[in-house]
ROVO-253384 format. One record per residue: x, y, z of N, C-alpha, C, O, CB in turn; residue in one letter. Coordinates in steps of 0.02 Angstrom, whole numbers, plus 50000, padded with zeros to 5 digits. Glycine has a CB too. Layout:
N
XYZXYZXYZXYZXYZA;...
This chain:
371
559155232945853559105225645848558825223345781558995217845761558665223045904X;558465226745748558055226945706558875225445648558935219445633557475234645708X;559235228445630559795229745587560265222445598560495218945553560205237445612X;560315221345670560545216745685560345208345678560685203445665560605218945731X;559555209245694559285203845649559195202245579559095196645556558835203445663X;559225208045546559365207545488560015204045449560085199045413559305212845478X;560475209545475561205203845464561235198545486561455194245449561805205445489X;561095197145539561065188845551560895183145491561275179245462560475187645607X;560015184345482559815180845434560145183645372560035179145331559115180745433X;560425187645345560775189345279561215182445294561065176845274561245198145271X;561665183845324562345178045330562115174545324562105172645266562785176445380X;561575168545396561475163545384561005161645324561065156245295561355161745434X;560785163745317560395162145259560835160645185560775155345155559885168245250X;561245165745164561545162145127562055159945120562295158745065561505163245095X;562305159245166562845153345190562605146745180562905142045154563035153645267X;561905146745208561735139545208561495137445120561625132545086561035138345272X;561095143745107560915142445014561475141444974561415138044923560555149244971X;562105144244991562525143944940562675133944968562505129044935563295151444945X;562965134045024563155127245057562735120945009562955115944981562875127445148X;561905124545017561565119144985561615117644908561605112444874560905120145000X;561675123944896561565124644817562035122744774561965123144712561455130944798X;562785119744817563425118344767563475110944760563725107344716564185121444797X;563085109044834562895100744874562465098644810562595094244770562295100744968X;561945102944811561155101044771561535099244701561615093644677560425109044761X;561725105044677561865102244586562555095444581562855092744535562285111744524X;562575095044642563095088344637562955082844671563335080144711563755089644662X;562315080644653562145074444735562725069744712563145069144757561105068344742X;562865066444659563265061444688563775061944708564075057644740563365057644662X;563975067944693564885069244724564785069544795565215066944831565365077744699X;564095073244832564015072144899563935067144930564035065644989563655074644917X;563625062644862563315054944895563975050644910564065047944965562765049844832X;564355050344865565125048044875565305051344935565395047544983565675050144815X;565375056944944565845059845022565235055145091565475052245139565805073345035X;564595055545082564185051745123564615044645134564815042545189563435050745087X;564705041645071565025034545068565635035445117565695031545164565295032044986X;566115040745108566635041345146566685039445212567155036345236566775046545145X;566025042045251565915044145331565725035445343565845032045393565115051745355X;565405033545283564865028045312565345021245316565305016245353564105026745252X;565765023045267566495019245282566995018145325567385013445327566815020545254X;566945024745373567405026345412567035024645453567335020745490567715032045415X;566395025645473565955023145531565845013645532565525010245572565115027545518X;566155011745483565885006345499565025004245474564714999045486566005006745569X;564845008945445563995007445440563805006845365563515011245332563485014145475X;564035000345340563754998345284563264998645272563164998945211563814994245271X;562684998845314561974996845296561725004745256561285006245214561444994145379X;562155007745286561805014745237562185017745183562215023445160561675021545280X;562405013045171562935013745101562175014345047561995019945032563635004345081X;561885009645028561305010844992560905016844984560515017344936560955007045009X;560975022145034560595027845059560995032545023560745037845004560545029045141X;561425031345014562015040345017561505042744958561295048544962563255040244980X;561385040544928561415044544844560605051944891560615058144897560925035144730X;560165047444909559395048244928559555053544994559285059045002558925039444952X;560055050545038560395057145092560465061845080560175066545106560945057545117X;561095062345009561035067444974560815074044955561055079544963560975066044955X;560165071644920559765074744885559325077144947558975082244941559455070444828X;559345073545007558775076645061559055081545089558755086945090558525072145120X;559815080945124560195085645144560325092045101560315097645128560715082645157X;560425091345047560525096545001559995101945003560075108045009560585093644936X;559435098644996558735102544984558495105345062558395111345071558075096444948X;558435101145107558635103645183559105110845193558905116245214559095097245216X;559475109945182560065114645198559735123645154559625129245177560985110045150X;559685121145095559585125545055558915129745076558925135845086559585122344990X;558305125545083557735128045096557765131645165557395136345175557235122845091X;558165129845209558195132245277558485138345273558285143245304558565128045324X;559045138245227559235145445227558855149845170559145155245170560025145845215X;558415150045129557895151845098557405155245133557285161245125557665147145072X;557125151745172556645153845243556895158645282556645163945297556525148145296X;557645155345303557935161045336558085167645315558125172145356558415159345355X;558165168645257558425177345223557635177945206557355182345239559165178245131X;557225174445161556755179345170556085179745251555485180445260556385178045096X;556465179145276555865178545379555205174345342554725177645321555345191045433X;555225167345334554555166045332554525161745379554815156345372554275163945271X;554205163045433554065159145500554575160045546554695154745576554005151645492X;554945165145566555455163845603555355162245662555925162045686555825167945604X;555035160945698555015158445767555045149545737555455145545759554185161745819X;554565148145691555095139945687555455138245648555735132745651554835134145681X;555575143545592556295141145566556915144145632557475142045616556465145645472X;556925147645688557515147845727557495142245791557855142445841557595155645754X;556955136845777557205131445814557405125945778557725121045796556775129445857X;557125127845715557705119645653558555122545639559105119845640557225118645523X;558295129845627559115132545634559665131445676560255130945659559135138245642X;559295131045761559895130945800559895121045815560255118645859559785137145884X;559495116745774559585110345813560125108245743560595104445754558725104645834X;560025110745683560435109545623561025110845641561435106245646560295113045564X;561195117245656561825121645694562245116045730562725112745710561535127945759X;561815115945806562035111045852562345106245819562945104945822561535108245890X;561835103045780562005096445751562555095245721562825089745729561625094545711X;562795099245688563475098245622563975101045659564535098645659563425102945538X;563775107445699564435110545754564795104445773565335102245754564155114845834X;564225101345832564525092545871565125089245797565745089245799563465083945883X;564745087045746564875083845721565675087645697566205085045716564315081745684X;565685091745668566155093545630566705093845676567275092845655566015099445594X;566545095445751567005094445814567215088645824567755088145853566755096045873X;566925083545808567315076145813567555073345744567715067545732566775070145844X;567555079645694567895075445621568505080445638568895079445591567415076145521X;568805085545683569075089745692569545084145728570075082445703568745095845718X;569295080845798569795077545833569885070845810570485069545802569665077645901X;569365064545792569655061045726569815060145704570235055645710569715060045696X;569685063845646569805064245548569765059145528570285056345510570485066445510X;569045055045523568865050245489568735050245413568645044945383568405048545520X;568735057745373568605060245326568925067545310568705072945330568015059645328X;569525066445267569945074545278569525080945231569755086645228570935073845240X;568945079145199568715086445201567775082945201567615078245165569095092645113X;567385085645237566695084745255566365086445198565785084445197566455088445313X;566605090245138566345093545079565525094045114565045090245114566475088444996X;565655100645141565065107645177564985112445086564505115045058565715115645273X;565545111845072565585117845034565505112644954565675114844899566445123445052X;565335108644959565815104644888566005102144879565995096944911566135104644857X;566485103044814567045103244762567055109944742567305111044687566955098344699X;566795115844781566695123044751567275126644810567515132144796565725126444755X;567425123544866567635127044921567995120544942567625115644937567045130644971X;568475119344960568895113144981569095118245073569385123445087569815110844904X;568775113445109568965116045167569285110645240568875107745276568305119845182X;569935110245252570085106645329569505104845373569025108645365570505111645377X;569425100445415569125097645473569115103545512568625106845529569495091545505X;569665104245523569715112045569569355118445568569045120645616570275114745560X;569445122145495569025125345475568515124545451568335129045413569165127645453X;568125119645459567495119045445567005119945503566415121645497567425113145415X;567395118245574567295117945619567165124245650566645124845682567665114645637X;567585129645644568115135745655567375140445609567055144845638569205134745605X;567225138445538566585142145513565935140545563565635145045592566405139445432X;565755132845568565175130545596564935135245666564375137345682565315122845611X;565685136045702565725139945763565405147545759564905150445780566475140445783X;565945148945722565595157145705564805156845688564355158845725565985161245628X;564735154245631564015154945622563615153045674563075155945670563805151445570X;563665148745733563265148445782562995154745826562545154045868563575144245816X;563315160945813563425167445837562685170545802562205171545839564235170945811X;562645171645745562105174845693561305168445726560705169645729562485173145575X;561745161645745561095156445752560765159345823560175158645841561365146845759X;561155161845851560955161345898560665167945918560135168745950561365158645930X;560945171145902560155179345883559645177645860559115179345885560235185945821X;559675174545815559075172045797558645169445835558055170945848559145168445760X;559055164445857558545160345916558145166445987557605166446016559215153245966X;558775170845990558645174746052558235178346036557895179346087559125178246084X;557955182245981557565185445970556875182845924556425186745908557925189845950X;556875177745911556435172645866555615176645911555195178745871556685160945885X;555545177045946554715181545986554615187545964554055189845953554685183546073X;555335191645951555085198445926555175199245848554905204045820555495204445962X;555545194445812555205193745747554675192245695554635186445673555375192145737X;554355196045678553725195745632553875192845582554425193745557553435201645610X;553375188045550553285183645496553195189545427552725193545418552565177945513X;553635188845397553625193545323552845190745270552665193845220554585191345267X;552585185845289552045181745255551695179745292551865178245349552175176945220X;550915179045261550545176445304550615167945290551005165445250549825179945298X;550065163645338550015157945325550405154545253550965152545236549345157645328X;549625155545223549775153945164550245155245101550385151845052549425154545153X;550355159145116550985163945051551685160545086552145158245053551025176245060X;551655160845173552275158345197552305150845176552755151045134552325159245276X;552135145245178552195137645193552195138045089552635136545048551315132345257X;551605140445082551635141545017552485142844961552615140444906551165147545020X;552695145244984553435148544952553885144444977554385143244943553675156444972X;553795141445042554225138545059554225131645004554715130044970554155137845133X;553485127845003553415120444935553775121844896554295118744888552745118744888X;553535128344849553935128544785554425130044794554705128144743553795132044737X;555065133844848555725131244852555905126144844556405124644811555965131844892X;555385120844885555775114544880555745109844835556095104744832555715111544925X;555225111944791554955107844725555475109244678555755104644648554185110244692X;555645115544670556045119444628556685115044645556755110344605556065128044645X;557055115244683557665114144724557625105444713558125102444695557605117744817X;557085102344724557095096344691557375093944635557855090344618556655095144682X;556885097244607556775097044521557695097144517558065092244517556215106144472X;557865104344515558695105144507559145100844526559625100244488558955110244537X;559125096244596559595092444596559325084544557559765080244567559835092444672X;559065083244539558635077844508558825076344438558885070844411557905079744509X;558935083044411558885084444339559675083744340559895079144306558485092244311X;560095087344371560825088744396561255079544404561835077544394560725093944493X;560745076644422561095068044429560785065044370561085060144348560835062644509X;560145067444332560175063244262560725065344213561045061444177559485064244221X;560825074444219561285073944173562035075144202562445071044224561095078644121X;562065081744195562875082544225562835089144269562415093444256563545083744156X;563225089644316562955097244371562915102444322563185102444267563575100444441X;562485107444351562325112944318562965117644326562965122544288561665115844344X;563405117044361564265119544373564645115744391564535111844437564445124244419X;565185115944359565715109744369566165111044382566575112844340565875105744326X;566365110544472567115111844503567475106344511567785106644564567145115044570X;567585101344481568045097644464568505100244423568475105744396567845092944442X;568975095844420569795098544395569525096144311569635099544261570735092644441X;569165089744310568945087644230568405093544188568035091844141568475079344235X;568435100744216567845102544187568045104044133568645103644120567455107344213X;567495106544077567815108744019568215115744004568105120944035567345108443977X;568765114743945569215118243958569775118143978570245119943942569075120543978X;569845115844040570475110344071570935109044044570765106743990570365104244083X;571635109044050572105105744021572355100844064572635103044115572575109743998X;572325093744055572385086344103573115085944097573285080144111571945078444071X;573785090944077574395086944096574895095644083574745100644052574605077844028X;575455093844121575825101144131576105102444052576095098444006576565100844198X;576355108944053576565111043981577155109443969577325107643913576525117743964X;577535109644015578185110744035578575103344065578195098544073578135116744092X;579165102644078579345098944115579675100544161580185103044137579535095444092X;579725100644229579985104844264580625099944322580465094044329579315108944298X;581055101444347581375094944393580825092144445580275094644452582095097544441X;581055086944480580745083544517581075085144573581675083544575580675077344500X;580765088744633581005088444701581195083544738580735079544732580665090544733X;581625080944778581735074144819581805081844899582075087444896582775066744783X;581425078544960581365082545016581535076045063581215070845055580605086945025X;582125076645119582135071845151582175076445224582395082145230582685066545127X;581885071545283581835073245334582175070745402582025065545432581335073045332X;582645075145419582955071745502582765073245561582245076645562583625072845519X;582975072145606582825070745682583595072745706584125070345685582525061545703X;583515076845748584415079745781584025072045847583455071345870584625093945830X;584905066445860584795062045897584535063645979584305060746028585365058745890X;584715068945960584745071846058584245078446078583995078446135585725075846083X;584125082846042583705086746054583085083646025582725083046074583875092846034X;582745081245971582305077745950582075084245895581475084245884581805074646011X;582445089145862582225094945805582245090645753582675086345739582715102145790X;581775092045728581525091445652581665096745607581515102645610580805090745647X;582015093245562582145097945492582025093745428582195087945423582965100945486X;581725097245380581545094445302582215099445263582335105445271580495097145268X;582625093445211583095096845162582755096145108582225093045107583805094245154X;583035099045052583105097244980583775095044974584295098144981582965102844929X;583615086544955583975082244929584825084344913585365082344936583575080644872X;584655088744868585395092044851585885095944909586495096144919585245097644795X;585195099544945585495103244997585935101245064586315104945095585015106245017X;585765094145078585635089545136586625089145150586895085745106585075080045107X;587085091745199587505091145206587775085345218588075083745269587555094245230X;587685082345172587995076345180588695074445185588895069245211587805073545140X;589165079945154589885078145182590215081345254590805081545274590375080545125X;589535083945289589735084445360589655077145410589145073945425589275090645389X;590225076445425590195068845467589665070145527589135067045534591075066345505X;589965076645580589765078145643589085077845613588735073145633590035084845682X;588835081845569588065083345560587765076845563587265076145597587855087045489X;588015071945531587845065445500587765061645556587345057145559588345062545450X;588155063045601588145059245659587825060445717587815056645765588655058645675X;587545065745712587065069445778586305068645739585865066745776587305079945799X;586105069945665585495067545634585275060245610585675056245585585465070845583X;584675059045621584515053645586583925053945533583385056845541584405049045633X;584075051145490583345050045417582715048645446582705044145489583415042345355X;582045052245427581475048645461581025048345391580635043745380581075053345535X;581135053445351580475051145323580875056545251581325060745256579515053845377X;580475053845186580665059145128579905060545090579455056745109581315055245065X;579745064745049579305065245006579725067844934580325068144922578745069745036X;579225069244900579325070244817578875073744797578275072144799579315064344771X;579115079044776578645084744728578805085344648579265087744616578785092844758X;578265082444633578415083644566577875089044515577305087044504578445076144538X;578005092944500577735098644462577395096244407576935099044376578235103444439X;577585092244399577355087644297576805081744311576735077044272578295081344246X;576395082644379576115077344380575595081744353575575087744345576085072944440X;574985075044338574205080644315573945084844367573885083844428573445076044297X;573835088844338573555093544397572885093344429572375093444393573565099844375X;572845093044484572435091744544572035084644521571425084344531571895098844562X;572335079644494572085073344509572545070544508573075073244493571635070644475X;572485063944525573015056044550572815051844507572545046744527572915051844632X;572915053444416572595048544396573535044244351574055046644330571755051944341X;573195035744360573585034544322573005030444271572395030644281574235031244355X;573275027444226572955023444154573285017744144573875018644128573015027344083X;573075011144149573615006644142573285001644095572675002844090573895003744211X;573464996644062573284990444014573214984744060573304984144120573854988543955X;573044981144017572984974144039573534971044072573504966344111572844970143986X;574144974544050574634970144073575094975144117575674973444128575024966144010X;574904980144137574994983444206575324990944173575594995244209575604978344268X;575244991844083575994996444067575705002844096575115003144116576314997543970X;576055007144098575635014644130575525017244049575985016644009576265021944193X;574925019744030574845021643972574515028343964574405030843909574555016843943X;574295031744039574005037844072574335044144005573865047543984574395038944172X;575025045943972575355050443943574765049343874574295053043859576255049043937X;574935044043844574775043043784573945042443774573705041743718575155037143764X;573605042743826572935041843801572685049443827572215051543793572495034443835X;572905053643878572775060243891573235065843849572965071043833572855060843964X;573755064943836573885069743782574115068343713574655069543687574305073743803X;573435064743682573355064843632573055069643576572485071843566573195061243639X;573805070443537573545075843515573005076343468572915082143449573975078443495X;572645072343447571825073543381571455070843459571535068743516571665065243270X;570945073243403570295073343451570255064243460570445060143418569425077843403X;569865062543549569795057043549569285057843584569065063443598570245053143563X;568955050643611568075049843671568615047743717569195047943698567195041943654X;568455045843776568665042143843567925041443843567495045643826569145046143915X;567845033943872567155032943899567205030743959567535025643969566735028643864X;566805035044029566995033144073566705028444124566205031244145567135037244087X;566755024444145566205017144191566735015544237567225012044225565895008144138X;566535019344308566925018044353566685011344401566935009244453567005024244387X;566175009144368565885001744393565424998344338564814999044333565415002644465X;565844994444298565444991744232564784988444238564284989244204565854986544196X;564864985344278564034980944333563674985844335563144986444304564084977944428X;563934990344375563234994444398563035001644358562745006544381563324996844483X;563355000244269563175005944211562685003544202562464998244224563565007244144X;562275010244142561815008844108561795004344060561965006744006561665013044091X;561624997344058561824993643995561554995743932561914993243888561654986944001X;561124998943907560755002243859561175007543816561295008343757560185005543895X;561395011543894562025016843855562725012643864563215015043836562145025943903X;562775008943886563465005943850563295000143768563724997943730563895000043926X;562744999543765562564995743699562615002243641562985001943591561664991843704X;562165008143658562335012643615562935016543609563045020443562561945015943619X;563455014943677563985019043650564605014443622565205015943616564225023943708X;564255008143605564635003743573564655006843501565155010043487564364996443579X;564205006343460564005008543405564315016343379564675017843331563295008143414X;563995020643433564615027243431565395026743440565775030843412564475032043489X;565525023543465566375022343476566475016243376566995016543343566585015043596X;566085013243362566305009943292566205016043248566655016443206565805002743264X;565715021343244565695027743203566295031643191566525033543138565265032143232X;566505032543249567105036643292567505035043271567735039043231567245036443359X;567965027743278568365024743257568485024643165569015025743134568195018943292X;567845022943138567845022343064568225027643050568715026143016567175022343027X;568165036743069568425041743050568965042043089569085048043096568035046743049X;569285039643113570045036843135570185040943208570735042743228570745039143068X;569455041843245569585044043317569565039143351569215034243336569175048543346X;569985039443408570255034443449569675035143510569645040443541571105035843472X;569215029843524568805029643600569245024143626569615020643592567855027443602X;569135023643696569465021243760568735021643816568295025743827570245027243786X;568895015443837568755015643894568985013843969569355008943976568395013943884X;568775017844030569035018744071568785014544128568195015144144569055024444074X;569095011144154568555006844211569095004344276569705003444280568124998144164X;568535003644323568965001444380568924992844401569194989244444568715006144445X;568384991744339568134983544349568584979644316568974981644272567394981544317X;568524972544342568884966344314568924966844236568534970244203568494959344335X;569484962644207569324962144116568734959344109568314962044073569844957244066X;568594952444149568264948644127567414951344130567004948844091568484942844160X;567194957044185566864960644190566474965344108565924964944083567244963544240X;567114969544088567194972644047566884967943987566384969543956567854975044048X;567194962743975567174959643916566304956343919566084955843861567874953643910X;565904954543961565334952943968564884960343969564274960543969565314948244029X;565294965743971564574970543988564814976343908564604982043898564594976444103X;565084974143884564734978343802565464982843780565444987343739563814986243821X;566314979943827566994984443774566994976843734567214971643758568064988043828X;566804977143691566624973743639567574975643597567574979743551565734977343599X;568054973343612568644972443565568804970643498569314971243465568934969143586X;568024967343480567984965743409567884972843373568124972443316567364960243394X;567684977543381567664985143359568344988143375568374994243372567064989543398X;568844985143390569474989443415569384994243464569714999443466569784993143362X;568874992643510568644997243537569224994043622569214988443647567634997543529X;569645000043642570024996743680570044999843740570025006043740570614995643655X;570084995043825569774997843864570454998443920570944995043905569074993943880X;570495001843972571085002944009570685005544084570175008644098571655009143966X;571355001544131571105003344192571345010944245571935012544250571264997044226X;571005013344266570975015944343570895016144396570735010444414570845017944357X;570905019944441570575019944498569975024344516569945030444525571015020844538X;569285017544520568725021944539568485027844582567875028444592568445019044554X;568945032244610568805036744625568855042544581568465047044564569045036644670X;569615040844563569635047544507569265047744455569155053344432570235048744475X;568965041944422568445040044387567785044144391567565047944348568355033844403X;567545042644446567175047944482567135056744473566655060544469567415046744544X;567795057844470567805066944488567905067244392567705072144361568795071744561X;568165062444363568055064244274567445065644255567345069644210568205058344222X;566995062744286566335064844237565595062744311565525056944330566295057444136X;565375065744325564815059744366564065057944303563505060244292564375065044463X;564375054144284563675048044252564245042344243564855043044232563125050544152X;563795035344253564215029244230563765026344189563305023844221564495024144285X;563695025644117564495027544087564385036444058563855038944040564755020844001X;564995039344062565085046644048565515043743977565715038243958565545052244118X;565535050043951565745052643887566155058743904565905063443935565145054343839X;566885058743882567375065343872567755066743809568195062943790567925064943922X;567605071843777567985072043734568565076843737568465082143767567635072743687X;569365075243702569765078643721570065079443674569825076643625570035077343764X;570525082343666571085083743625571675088143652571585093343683570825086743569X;572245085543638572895087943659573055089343759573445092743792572925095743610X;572515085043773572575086343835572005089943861571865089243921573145089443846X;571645093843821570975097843837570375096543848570085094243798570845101043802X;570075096943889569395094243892568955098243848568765103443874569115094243963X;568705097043782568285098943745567545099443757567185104543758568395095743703X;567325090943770566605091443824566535087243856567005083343865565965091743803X;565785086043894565685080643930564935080143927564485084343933565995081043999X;564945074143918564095069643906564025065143978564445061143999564095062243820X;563335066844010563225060844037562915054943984562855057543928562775062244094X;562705047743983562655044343963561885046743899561805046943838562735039644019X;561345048443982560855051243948560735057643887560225059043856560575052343995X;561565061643880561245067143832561975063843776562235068143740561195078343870X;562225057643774562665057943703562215056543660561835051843671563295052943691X;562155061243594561755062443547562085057743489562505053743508561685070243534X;561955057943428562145052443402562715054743353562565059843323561555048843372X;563415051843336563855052043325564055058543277564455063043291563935046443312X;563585057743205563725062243174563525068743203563915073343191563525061043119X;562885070743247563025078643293563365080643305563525086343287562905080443340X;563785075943353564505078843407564815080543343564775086243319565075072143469X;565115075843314565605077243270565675082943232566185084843203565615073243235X;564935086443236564875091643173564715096943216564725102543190564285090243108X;564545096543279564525101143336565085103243375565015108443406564135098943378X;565795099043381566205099143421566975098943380567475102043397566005093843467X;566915093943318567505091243318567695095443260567465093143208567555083443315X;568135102343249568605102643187569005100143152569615099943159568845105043185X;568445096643082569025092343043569415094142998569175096642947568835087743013X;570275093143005570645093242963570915086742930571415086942893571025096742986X;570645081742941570905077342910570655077042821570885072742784570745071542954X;
């Protein structure tokens, strides 16, 4: 039993540290998926909370499984274990029959996992929870008092500190599709799939064609199927985001401002109101630097013009601003306003607001000039 309790807490334990630890260096990407649920629930009032949920859950999760791999207190860390367990099992069982939210991000942006299988993990692990629990009397505390409660603070001080520091600047790992390195558009151009879908009138079978394939000069066929639904695959879209880029006057301009080939900024403010006005005053000034040496900044926003034009894209600098959609906004960079620098499609780097240093650094830190 002894071997067996051991593996138990091995698993759960860091199942739950890793769980916490991908949550922790990303509160707001968690705080956003919070927004998701709180949306789908109907419960505005804790829209204000997500960010602060976050950071509690994260550090929760993490410290619990901390305690758990190294035995400090196990008789009461295996009754927070199995009410946590319980708790998210239920839950993840009704986002399973639901789907008020198609991924719970348990794991992230590090692990992209179904309703189903999240559920399908939560389950299993209830197995390791529950040895635990069953044997929680004949397990001995690896620490006494003090050394135990003791180790446990500075986990959580520590684990603080990290996600704290992680939302001033930028996560300490970045599983977004914008991380650096990245290439934001395909190399290639490849055809565009057209997939259409029928219904046989009388048996009720479903079949998906390719467009080309679809027998269309069979009458009988034509006449026993009917059209229900088509999709479109296209290979040449950006990869793993839905972003488009558009102007003032609706043009799609997404090609020309992401694969540009010299180095350029994107500045990103997926809610111009609620940026730092301080760092959008100073990254006014950096974007006129920028510009003087004939790099192109942009900015990216999901807010009104008239918004924009009161909170510091100042157009008298040629400084010119283009819209999105605030979500994908979001997975580009988390600080508002963020800083990206790119070239030819590449993500070179990324600044939250608080670490863009002042123009001539980057430039002499990042940018190879051939001009």
């Amino acid at each position: 039993m002894r071997t067996v309790h051991l593996v138990c807490r091995i698993i759960v334990g860091v199942v739950f540290m890793f769980s916490g630890f991908v949550k922790g260096i990303d509160p707001l990407g968690f705080g956003y998926r919070l927004e998701d649920y709180f949306l789908a629930w109907n419960a505005y009032a804790m829209m204000p909370y997500a960010f602060s949920l976050s950071v509690l859950a994260s550090t929760l999760e993490f410290v619990l499984g901390a305690v758990v791999l190294l035995n400090i207190k196990p008789r009461v860390n295996a009754w927070f274990l199995l009410f946590v367990m319980s708790f998210f099992t239920l839950l993840t069982l009704y986002d399973t029959i639901e789907n008020p939210v198609p991924d719970c991000g348990c794991f992230g942006d590090a692990i992209k996992l179904t309703n189903v299988q999240t559920f399908l993990k939560n389950a299993v692990l209830m197995i390791p929870t529950l040895i635990l629990f069953a044997n929680r009397k004949k397990a001995r505390d690896s620490y006494s008092n003090l050394y135990g409660y003791g180790l446990a603070a500075i986990i959580t001080g520590l684990f603080l500190w990290l996600s704290i520091y992680c939302y001033r600047h930028l996560p300490l790992i970045d599983f977004m599709d914008w991380k650096v390195g990245n290439k934001m558009y395909a190399e290639s151009t490849l055809p565009v799939k057209y997939y259409v879908t029928y219904v046989n009138k009388t048996t009720g079978e479903s079949k998906e064609y390719l467009l080309t394939e679809l027998p269309y000069n069979d009458s009988v066929w034509m006449n026993e199927w009917e059209f229900v639904d088509q999709r479109i695959e296209d290979p040449n879209q950006y990869p793993g985001v839905d972003l488009q880029i558009v102007d003032a006057d609706g043009t799609d301009v997404t090609d020309i401002i992401i694969q540009n080939p010299d180095y350029h900024f994107i500045i990103v403010s997926w809610d111009i109101q609620k940026a730092d006005k301080d760092a959008l005053k100073r990254l006014n000034e950096f974007a006129r630097k920028a510009e003087a040496d004939n790099y192109s900044v942009s900015l990216l926003t999901s807010s009104l013009t008239e918004e924009v034009e009161k909170s510091g894209g100042d157009t008298t600098l040629n400084y010119s601003y283009y819209f999105a959609d605030d979500i994908v906004l979001k997975t580009m960079v988390r600080s508002n306003p963020g800083v990206i620098l790119m070239k030819d499609g590449i993500v070179i780097k990324k600044w939250g607001h608080r670490d863009v240093g002042e123009y001539d650094e980057l430039k002499a830190k990042y940018i190879q000039t051939s001009k």
